[in-house]
N, C-alpha and C positions, 0 to 999 in steps of 0.2 A: 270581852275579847281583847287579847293583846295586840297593845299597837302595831308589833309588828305583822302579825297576822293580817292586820286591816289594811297594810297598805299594799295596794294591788303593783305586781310583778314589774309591769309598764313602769309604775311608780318612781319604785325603787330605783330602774335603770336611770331615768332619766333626773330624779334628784343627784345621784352621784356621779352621773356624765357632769353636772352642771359645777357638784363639789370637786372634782378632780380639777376643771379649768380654774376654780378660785383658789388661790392659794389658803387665805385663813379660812375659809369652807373646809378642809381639807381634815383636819382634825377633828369635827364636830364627824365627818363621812366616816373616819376612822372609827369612833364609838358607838356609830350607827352600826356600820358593818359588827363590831364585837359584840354589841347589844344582840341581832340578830344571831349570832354565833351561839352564845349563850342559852338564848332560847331555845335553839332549835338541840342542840348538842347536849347541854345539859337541862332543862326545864323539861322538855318533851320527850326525847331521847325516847321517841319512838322504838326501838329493836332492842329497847329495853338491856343496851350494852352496861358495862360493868363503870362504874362512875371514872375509876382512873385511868380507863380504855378514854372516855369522852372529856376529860379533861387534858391530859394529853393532844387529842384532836383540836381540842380548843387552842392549847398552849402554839401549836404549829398554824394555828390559822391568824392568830392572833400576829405571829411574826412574820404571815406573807404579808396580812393589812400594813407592818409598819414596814418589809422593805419596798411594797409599794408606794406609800407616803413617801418615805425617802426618795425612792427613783423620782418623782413626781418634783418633791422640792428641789433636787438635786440639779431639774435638768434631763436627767440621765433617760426619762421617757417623753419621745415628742408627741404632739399634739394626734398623730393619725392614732401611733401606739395607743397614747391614751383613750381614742375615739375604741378600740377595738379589745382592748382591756377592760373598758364597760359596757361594751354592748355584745361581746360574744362570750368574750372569758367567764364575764360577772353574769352580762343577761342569759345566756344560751345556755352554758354550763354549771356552774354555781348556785344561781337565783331559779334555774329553771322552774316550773313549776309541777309539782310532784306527778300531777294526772297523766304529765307525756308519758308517763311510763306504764302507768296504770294496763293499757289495754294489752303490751308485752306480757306485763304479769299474770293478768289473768289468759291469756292463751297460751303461757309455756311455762306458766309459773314461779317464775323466777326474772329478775329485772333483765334489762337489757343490756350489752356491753356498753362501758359509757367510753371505750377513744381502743384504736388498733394501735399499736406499733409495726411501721410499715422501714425496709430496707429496702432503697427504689432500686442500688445498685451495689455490686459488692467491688468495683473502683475505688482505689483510694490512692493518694501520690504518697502517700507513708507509708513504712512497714514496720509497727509498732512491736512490740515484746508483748509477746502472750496475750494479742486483740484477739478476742473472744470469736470475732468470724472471720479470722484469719484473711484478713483483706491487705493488697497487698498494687504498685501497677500495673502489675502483670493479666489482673481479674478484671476481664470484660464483660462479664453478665451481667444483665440490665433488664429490670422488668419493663414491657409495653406501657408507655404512656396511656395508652386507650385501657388500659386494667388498673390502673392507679386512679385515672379518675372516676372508674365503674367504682370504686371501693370507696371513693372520697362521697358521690351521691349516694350509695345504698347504704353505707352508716349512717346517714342524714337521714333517709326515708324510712329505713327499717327502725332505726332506734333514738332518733333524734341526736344523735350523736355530732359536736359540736369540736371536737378537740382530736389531734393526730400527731402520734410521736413518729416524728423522722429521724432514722440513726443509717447508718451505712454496714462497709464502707464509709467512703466522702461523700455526703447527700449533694453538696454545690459543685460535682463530677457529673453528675445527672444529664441526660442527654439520652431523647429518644424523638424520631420523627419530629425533630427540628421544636423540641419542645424541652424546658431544664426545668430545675426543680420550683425557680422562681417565675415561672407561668403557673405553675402548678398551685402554687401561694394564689397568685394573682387572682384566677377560674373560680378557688373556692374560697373567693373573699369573708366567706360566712363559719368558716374554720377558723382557730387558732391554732398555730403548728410551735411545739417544742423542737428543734432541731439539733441533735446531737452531732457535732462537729468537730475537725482539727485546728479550724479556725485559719488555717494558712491562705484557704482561700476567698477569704471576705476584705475584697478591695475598696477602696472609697466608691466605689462605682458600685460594685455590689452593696454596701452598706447603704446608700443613699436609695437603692429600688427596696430595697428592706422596709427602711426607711418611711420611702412611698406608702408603702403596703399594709404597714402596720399589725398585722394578725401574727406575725414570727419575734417568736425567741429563740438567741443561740443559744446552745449550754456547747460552751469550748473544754475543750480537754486539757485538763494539766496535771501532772503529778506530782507539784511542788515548787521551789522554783527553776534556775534555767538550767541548775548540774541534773536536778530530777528528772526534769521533762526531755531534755535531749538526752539523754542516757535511754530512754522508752521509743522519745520519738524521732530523733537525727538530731544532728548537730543543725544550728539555726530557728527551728523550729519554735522556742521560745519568743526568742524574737522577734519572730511574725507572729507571735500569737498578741503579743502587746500590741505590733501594731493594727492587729484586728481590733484589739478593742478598742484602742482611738478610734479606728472609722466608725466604730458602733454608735461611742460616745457622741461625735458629732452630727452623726444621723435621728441621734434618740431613737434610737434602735434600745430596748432592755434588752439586756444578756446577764446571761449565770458562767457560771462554770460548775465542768463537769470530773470529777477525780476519782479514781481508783486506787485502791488503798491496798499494797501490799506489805508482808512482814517488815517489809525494808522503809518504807515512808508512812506508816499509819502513822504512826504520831505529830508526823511533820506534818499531814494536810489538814490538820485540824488544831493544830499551835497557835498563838495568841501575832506573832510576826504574820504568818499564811496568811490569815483571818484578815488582819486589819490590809496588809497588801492586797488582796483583791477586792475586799471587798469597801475598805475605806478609800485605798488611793488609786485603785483602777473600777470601780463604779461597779463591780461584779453586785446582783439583787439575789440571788441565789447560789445554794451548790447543790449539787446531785452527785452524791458520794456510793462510789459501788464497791465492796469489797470482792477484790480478786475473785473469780470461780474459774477454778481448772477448766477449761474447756476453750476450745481452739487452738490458733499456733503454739505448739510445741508446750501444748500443758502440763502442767506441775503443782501439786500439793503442797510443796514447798513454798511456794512463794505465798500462799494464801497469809491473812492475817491468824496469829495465832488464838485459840478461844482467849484468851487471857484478855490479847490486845484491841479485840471486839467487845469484850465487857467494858474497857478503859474508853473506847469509841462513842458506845451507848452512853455513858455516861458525860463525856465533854459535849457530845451533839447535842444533848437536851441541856444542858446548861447553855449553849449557845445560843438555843434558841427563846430557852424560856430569862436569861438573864441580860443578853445581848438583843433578843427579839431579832435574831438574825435567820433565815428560812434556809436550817441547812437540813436536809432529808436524806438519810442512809436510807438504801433499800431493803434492808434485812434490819437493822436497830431501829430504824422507825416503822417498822409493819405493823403496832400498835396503831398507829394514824388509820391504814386501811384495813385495820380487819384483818392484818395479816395478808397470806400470799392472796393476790386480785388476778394473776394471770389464769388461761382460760375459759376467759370472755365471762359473761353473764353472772349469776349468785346474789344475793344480796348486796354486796358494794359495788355495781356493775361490773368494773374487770375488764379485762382485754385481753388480747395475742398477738402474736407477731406473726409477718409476712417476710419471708426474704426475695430478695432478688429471684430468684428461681419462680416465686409463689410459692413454695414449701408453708405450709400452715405449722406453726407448733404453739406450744403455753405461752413460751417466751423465749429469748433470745440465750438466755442462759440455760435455758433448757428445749435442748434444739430436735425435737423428736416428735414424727409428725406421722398422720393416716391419711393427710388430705394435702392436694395443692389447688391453689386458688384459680390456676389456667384448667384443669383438668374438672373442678366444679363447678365453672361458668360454663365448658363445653357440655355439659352433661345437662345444662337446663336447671342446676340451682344456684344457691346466692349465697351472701354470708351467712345467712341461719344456719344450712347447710354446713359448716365448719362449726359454728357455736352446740349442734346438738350433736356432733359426733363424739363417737365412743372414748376417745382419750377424753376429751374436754370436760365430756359426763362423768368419768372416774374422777379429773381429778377433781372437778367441783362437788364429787361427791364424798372423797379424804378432807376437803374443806369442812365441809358443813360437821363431817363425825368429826372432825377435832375441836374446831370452834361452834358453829353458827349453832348446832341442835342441843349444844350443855347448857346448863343452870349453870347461872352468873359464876358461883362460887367452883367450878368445875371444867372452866372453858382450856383450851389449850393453851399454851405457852408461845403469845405473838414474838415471845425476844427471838424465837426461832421458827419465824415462819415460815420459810422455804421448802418445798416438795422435795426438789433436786439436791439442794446443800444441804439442807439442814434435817431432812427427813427420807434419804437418800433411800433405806430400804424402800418404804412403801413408793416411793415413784418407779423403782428400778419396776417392782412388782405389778404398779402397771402399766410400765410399756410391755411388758413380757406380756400381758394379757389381751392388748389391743394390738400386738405384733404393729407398731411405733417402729416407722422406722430413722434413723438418724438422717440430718437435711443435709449431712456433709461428711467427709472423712474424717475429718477429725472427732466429730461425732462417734462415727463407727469406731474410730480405734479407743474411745473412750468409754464405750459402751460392752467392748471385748478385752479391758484392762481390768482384771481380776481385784488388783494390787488398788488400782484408783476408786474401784466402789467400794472394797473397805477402809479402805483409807478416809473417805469422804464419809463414810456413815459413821465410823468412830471421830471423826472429827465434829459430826453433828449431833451424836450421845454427850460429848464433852460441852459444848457452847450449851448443849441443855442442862446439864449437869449444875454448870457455874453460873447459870440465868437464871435457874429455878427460885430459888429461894427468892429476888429480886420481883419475878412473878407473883409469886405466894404472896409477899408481904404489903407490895403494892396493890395489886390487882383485884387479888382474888377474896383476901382474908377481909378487907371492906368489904364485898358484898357476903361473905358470912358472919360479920358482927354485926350485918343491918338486918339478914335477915332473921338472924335468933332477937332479934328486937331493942 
């Protein structure tokens, strides 16, 4: 048996609770963790993926282990954080142990969502260019506290589900029946929450119950530096975003940053200046990089990165990570990591969906089209299974599995484009027409009655396939056809 096999779950958590408080422990933890990597990703590689799918996966886990290291030497995570970075992130999520899912599988046959993406409110004190849910302060809708935390215990019961993405709106706007988003932390101290934020409003006060709390990372938003960012988000805004992240820094509070990358800035958020500025001299431990998607305020196909400038992206991102060891993840360049597109809950790579403010159910946030709302399924006597078995979710997890999951290695689809919505526009359009999906918002609607915008975006997603392919083929696919002609 391999060692790492042998050491029981408990184990593991609690040797590298013990390696993170040691500082020269820390590095022996580091090896341990990639050793484990290793095995499981490439030795076992259970779902029998394509070797440069699983190496890749490797290459990006290998640089959270070192910007964790790093935040750890750095300071930059305090001691709660690190209490709850190995006992929920590592133990609950990560290290889990495979059988929790087992009994999901076998009664629906396919895993279980493994994290929601939840919008508690569509409040925000900015009013960004081209923010995807058109949030703005004028937007007072606010989902019920008492539905938020039905959803925080029934992904824990239903699926063991351990991790919750917070985006807005402004999530630290939050406020319902005398309850904000950091009680909400607080109740489910057994979650870790990513919070997607503008960062303006994280004061030393706020930073220090963070702080407390330990289970939260921000990811702040920026689009460059202070001419970028206020040009998007108001004048000033920059420089409340710095001074969020001092308070973070002295809280040991971990934070990332979060950028979106249009024709006008792609090259800048990911430049060698960008890079080392946040991430060497403001303590940023990640990025969360989104390119543009037309959709919400005042959308436009124009602005999107060009296929060219997405090709030139996939390529600095993985050099970033695999030569810098720096954990930067594009959501469309790196969908090789998961399998490609994960939204609409369940599937093989567990997966998720998003909830907005309303309770509007849909795939994801960038694809905002929905059969179900999450008030109107609790009234009716079911739960979240109840949204994971419906008819959109089943179509599209089932354009999943006919692209990727169900081909021989040497035949699988193309993750450099793995989007439903952007990148595979026909077949989505095709089944919202089919499950009569409806849009969670006008803006939706008029982009779903924009002739111009769906071929516009489906010849934009023939092209990014077009100039990806070969880079596909040669990496991916053609190793597992010269391994298996022997």
């Amino acid at each position: 048996m391999n060692i790492v096999d042998a050491i029981p779950q408990k184990a593991e958590v609690s040797i590298l609770n013990l390696a993170a408080s040691v500082s020269f422990l820390r590095p022996t933890a580091a090896k341990f963790l990639e050793k484990v990597a290793y095995h499981y990703m490439i030795e076992r590689n259970t779902k029998n993926f394509p070797v440069g799918v699983q190496r890749d996966k490797l290459d990006m886990l290998k640089a959270m282990i070192s910007s964790t290291e790093r935040g750890l030497s750095q300071g930059l995570i305090g001691k709660n954080a690190q209490h709850k970075l190995v006992e929920v992130l590592l133990g609950k999520i990560m290290l889990k142990p495979d059988d929790i899912s087992q009994q999901y599988v076998k009664k629906h046959g396919m895993n279980p969502p493994g994290f929601i993406v939840i919008a508690p409110t569509g409040r925000c004190n900015l009013k960004c260019k081209g923010c995807y849910a058109g949030s703005d302060p004028s937007r007072r809708t606010t989902m019920p506290y008492e539905i938020i935390d039905r959803i925080m215990e029934e992904k824990k019961n239903l699926w063991r589900s351990h991790f919750t993405v917070i985006t807005g709106g402004e999530p630290f706007l939050y406020k319902d029946d005398g309850e904000n988003i950091l009680d909400l932390f607080e109740r489910h101290s057994d979650q870790y929450f990513l919070v997607y934020t503008n960062g303006t409003l994280i004061t030393p006060k706020v930073a220090k119950r963070l702080g407390e709390l330990g289970n939260v990372t921000p990811a702040i938003s920026v689009e460059g530096f202070e001419k970028e960012t206020d040009d998007r988000r108001g004048k000033g805004v920059f420089k409340l975003i710095l001074k969020a992240f001092e308070n973070l820094r002295n809280a040991g509070v971990p934070f990332g940053i979060s950028t979106t990358g249009f024709k006008h800035n792609a090259e800048r958020i990911l430049d060698d200046e960008f890079i080392d500025f946040f991430f060497e001299q403001q303590g940023a431990l990640y990025q969360w990089l989104f390119q543009y998607m037309p959709i919400g305020r005042s959308y436009t196909l124009e602005m999107m990165v060009t296929p060219e400038q997405r090709l030139s992206m996939y390529e600095r991102t993985w050099k970033l990570v695999r030569e810098r060891k720096l954990f930067v993840a594009d959501f469309w360049n790196s969908g090789v990591v998961s399998n490609g597109c994960i939204s609409a809950g369940g599937g093989y790579g567990g997966g998720y969906f998003y909830i907005d403010w309303n309770g509007a159910v849909a795939p994801c946030a960038f694809n905002p089209f929905s059969v179900h709302n999450i008030k109107d399924v609790y009234a009716s006597g079911g739960d979240l299974n109840t949204v994971v078995f419906s008819s959109l979710f089943k179509d599209v997890r089932n354009w999943q599995r006919k692209y990727f999951y169900d081909k021989p290695n040497c035949e699988r689809g193309n993750l450099l484009v793995p989007c439903p919505i952007r990148d595979h526009h026909r077949e989505m359009r095709a089944i919202i027409d089919k499950v009569h999906a409806l849009p969670i918002d006008e803006n939706g609607a008029k982009a779903l009655e924009d002739h111009a915008y769906g071929e516009g975006l489906a010849e934009y997603g023939d092209k990014v396939g077009h100039i990806s392919c070969p880079i596909w083929e040669e990496k991916y696919l053609l190793p597992e056809r010269k391994r298996m002609a022997g």
